[in-house]
NUROKOL-588755 format. One record per residue: residue in one letter; x, y, z of N, C-alpha, C, CB in turn. Coordinates in Angstrom, 1 decimal, padded with zeros to 4 digits. Glycine has a CB too. Example, Ala and Ser with C-alpha at 12.3 -4.5 7.8 and 13.67 -1.06 7.14 Angstrom:
BEGIN
VEXNU   res       nX       nY       nZ      caX      caY      caZ       cX       cY       cZ      cbX      cbY      cbZ
VEXNU     A    013.2   -005.7    007.8    012.3   -004.5    007.8    013.2   -003.3    007.8    011.3   -004.5    009.0
VEXNU     S    012.8   -002.2    007.1    013.7   -001.1    007.1    012.9    000.0    007.9    014.1   -000.6    005.7
//
This chain:
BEGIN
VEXNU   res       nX       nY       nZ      caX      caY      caZ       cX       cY       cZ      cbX      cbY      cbZ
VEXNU     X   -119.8    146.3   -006.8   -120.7    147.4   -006.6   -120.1    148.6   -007.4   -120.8    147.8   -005.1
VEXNU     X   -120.8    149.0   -008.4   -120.2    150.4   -009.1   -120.5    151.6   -008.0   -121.2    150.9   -010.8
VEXNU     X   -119.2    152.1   -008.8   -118.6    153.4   -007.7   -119.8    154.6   -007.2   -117.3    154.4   -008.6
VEXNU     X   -120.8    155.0   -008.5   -122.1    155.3   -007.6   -122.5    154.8   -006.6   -123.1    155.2   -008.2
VEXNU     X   -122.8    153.5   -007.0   -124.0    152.9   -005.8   -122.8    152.8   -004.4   -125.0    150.8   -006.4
VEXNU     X   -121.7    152.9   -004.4   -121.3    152.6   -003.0   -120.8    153.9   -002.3   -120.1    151.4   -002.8
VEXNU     X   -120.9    154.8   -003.4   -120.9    156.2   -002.6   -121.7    156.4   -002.2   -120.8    157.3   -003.0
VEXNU     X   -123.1    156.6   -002.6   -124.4    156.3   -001.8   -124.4    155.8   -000.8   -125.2    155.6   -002.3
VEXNU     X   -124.1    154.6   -000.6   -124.2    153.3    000.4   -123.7    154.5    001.9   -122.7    151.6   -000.1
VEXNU     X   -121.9    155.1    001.4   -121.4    155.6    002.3   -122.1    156.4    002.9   -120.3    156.1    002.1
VEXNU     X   -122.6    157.8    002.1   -123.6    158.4    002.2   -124.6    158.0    003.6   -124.2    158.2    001.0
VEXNU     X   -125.3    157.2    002.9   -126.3    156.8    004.3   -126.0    156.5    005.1   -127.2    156.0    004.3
VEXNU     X   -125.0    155.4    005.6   -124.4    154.9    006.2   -123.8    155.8    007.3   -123.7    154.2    005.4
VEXNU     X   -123.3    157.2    006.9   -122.9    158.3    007.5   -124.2    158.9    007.8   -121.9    159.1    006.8
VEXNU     X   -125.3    158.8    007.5   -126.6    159.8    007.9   -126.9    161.3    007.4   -126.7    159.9    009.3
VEXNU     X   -125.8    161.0    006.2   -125.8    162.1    005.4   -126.7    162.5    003.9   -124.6    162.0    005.2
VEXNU     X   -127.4    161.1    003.7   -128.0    161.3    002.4   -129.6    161.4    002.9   -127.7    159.9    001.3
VEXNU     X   -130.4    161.2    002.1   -132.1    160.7    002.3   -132.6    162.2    002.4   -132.6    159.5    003.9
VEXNU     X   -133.6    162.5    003.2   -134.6    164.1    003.1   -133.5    164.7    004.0   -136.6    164.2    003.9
VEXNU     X   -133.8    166.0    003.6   -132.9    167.6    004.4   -132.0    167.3    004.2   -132.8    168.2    006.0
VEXNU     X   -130.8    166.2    003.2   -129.8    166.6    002.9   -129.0    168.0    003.1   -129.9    166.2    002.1
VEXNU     X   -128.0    168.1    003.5   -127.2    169.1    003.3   -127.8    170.3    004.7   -127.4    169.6    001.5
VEXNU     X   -129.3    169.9    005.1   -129.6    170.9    006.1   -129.4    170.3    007.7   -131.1    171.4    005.6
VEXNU     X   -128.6    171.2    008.4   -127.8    170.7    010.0   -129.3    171.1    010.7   -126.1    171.8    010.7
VEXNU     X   -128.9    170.0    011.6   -130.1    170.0    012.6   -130.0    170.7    013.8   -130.3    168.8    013.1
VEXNU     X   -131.0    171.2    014.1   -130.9    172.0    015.5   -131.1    171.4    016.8   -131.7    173.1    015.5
VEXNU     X   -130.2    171.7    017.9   -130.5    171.0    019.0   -132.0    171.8    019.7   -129.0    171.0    019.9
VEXNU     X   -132.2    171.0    020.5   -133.6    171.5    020.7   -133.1    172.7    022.4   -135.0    169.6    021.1
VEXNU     X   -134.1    173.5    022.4   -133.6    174.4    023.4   -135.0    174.6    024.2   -132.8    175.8    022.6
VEXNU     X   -134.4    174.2    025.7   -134.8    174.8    027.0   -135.4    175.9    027.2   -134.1    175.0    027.6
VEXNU     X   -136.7    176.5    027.2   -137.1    177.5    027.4   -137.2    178.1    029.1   -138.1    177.3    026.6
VEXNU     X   -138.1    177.1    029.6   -138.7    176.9    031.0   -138.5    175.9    031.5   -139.9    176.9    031.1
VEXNU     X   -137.6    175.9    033.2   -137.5    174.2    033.9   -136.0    173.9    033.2   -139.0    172.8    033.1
VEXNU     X   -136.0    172.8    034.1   -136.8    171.7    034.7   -136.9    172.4    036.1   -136.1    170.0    034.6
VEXNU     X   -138.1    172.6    036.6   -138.0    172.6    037.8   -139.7    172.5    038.5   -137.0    174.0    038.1
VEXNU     X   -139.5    172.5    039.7   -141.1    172.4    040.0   -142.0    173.4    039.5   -141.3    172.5    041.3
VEXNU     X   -143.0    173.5    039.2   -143.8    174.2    038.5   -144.6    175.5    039.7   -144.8    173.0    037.8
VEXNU     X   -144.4    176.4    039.4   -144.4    177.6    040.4   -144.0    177.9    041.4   -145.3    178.0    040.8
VEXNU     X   -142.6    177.4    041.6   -141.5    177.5    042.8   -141.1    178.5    042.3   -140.5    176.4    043.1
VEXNU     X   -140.6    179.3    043.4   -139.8    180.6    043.2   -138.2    180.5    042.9   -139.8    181.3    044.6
VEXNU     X   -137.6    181.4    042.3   -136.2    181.4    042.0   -135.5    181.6    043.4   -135.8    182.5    040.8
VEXNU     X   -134.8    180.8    044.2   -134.3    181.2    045.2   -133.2    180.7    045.0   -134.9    180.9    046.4
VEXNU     X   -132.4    181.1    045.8   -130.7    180.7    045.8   -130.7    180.0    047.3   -129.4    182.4    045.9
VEXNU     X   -129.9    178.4    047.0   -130.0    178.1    048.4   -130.7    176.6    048.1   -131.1    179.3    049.3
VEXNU     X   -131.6    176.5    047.0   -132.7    175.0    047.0   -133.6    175.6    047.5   -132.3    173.4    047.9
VEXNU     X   -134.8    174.4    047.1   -136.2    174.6    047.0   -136.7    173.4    048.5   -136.8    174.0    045.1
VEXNU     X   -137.5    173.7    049.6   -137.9    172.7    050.4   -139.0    172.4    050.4   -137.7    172.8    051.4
VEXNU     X   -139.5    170.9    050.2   -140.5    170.0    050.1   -140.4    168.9    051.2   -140.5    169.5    048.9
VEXNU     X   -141.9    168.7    051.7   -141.8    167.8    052.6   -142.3    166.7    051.8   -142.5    168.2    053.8
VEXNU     X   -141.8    165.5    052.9   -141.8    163.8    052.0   -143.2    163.7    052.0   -141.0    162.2    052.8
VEXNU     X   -143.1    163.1    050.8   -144.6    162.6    050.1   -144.9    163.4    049.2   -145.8    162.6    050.9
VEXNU     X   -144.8    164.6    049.3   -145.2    166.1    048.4   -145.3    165.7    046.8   -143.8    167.4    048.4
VEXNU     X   -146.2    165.5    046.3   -146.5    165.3    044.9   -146.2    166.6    044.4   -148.0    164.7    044.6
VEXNU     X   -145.2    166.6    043.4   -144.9    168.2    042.8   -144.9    167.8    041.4   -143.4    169.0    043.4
VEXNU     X   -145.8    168.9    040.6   -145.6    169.2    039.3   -144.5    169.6    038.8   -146.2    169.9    039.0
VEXNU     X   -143.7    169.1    037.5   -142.8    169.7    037.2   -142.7    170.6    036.0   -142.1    168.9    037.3
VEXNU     X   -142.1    171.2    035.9   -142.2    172.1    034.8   -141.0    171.9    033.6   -142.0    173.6    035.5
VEXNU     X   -141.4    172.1    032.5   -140.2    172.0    031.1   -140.5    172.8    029.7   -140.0    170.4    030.6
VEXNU     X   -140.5    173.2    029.4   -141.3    173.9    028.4   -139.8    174.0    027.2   -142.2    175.8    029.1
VEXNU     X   -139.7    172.6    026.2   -138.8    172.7    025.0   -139.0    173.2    023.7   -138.4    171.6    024.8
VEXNU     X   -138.4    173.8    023.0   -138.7    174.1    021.4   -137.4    173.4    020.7   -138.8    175.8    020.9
VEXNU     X   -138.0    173.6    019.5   -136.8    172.8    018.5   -137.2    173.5    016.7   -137.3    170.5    018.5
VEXNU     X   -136.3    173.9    016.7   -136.3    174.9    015.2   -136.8    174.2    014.2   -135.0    175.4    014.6
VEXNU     X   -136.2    172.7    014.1   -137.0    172.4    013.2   -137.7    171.2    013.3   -136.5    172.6    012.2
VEXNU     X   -139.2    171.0    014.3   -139.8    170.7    014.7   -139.8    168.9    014.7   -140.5    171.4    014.2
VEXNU     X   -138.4    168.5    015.1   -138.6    167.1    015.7   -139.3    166.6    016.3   -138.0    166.7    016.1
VEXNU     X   -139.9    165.5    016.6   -140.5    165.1    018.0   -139.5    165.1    019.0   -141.0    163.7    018.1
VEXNU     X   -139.9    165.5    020.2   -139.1    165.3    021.2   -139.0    164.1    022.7   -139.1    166.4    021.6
VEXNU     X   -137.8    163.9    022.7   -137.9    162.5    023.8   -137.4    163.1    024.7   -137.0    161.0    023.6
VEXNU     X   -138.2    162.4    026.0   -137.8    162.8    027.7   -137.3    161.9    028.7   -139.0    163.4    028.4
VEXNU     X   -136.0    162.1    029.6   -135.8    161.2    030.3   -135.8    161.7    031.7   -134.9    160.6    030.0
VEXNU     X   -136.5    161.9    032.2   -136.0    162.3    033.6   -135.3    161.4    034.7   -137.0    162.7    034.2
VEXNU     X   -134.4    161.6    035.7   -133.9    161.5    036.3   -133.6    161.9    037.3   -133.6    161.3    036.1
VEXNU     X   -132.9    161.4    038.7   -132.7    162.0    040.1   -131.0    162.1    040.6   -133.7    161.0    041.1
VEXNU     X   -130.7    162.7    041.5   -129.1    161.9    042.2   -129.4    163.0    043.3   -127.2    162.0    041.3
VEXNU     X   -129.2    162.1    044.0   -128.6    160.4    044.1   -129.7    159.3    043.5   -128.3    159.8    046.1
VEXNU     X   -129.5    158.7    042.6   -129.7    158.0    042.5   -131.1    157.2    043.2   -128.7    157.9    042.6
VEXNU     X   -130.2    156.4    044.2   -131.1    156.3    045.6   -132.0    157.1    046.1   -130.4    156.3    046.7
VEXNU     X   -132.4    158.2    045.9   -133.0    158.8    046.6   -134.4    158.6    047.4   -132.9    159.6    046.0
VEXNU     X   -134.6    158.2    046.0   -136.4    157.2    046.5   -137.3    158.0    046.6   -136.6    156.4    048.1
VEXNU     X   -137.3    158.9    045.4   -138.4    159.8    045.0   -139.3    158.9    043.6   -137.7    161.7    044.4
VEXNU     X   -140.3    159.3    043.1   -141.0    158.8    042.0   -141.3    159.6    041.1   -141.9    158.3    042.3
VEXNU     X   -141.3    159.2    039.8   -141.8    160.0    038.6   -143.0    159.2    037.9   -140.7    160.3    037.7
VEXNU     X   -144.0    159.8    038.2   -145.3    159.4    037.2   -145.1    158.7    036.2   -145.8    160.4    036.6
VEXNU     X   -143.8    159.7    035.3   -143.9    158.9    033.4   -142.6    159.6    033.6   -145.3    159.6    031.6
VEXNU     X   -141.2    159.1    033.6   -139.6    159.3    033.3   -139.4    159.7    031.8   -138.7    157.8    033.5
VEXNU     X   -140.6    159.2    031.0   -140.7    159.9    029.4   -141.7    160.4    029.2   -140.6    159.1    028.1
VEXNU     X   -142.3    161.8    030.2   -142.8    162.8    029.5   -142.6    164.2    029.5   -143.7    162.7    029.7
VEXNU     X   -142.8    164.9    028.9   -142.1    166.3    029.1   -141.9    166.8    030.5   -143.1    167.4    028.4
VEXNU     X   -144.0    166.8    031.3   -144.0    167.3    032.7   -144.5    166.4    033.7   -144.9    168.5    032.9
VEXNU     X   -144.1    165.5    034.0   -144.0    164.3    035.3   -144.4    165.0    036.3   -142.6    163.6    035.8
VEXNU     X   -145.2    164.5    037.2   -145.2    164.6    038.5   -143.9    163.8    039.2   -146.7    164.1    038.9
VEXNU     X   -143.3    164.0    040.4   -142.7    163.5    041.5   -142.6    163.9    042.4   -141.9    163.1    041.5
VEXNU     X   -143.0    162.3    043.4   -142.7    162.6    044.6   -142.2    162.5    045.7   -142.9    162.7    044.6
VEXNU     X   -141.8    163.5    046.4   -140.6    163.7    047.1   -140.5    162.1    048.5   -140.8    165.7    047.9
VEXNU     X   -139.4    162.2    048.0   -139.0    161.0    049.2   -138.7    161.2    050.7   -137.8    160.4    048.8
VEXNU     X   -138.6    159.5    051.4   -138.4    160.4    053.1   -136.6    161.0    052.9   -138.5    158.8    055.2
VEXNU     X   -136.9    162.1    053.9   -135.3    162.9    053.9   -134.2    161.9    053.0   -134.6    163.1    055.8
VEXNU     X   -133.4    162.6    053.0   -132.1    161.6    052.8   -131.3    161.5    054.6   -130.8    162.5    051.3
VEXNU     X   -130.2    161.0    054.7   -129.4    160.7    055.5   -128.7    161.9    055.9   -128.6    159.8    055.0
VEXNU     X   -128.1    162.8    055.1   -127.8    164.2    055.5   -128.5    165.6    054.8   -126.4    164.3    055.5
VEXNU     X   -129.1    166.0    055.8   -129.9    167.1    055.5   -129.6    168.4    054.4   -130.1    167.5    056.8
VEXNU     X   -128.5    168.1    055.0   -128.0    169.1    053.7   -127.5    168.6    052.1   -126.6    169.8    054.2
VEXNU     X   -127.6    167.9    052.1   -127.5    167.2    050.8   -128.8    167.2    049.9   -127.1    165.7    051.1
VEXNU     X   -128.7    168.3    049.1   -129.9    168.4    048.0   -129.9    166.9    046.9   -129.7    170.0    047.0
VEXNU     X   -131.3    167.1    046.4   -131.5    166.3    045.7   -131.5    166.8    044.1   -132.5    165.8    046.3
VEXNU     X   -131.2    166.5    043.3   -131.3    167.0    041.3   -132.2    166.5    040.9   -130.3    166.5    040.0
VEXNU     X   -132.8    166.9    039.9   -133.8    166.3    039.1   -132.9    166.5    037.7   -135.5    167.0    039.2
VEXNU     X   -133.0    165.5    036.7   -132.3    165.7    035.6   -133.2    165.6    034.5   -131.3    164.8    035.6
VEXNU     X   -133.3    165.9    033.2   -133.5    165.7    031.9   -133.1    165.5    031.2   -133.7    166.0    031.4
VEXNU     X   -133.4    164.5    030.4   -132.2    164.7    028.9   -133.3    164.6    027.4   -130.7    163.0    028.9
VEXNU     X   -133.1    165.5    027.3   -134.0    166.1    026.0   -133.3    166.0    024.7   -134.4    167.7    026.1
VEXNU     X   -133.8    165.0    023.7   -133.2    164.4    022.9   -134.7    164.6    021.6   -132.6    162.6    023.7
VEXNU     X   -133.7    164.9    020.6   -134.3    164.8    018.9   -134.3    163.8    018.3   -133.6    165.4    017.9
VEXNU     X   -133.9    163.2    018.2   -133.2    161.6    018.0   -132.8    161.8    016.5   -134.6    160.0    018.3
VEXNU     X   -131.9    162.9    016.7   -131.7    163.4    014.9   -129.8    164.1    015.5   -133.4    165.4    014.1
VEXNU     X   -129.6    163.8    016.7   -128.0    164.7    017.1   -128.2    165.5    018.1   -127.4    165.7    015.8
VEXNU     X   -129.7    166.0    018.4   -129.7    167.1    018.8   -129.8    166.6    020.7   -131.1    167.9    017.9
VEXNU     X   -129.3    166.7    021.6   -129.3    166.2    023.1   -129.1    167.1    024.2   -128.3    165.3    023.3
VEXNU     X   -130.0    167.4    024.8   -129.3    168.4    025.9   -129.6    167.9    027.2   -129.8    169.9    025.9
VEXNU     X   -129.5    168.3    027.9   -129.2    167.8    029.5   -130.0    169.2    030.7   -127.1    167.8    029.8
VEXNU     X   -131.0    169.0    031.4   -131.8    170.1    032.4   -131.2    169.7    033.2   -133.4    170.2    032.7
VEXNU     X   -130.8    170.7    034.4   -131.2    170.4    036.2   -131.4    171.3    036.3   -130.3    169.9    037.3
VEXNU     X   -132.7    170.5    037.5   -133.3    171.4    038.5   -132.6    172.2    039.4   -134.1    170.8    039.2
VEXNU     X   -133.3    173.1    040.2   -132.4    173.8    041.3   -132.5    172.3    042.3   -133.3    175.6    042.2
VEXNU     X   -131.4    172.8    043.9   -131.3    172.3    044.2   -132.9    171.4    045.4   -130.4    172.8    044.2
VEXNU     X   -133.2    170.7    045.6   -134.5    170.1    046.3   -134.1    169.5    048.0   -135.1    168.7    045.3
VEXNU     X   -134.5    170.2    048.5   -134.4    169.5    050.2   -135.7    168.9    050.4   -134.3    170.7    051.7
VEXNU     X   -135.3    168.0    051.2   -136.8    167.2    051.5   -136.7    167.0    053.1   -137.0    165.3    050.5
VEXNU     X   -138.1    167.7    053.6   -138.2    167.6    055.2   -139.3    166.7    055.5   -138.4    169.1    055.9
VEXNU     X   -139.2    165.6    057.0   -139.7    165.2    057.1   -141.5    165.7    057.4   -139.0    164.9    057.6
VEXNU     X   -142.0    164.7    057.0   -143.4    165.1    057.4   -143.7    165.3    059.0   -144.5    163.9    056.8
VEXNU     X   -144.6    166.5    059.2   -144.5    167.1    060.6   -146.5    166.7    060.7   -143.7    169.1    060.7
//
C-alpha cells in the first residue's frame, strides 16, 4: 500500500476524513425536560398516582443539525412503569403501583445521542407514585 493510500485508510479509520472534515461536532443540548409535561418546578419530587398516563416533556437542539436518537429510561429499574416508544423524543409513561418504600422516588432518564460523538444524559425531577384512591 503506498504511503498515501494508507494515510487515508488511517484517516477514516479514525473518523477523521470524508464530509466536515476538520469541522468538530456539537453535542446536542437540552433545552426543556425531561420531565412531565406541565408539572410545576417544585423542590421535593413530583406526585402521581398509579396508572397515571403522563406526558413527557424534552425539547433538544443540535448546532449542527444531526438527527437525533432517544432512549429513555427509569430507576429503579424495577419499577414497573411503561413507556409508549423508549426511542422517541416525548413518550408517554405510566406510572406504576407505589414502590416498596414510599419515599423512594422514581428517575426517568434520557440519553440523547448524535450518533456523531455528541451524548448527553436528562433526569427528571424526582417522581412519587401514590396508590390509587
Amino acid at each position: 500500500m503506498s504511503r498515501s493510500r494508507s494515510f487515508m485508510f488511517v484517516l477514516l479509520a479514525l473518523g477523521l476524513g470524508g464530509a466536515g472534515c476538520g469541522q468538530p461536532n456539537h453535542q446536542p443540548v437540552i433545552i426543556a425536560g425531561p420531565r412531565p409535561l406541565g408539572s410545576p418546578s417544585t423542590p421535593g419530587g413530583l406526585q402521581f398516582e398509579e396508572g397515571t398516563v403522563i406526558q413527557l416533556q424534552l425539547e433538544v437542539t443540535d448546532a449542527d443539525n444531526d438527527e437525533i436518537y432517544y432512549r429513555w429510561t427509569q430507576n429503579p429499574t424495577n419499577a414497573g412503569g411503561v413507556f409508549s416508544d423508549p426511542n422517541i423524543a416525548t413518550p408517554t409513561w405510566t406510572a406504576p403501583k407505589p414502590l416498596d418504600d414510599p419515599h423512594q422516588p422514581i428517575y426517568l432518564y434520557v440519553e440523547v445521542e448524535d450518533r456523531n460523538g455528541g451524548v448527553l444524559l436528562g433526569q427528571s425531577p424526582p417522581l412519587f407514585i401514590l396508590p390509587k384512591q
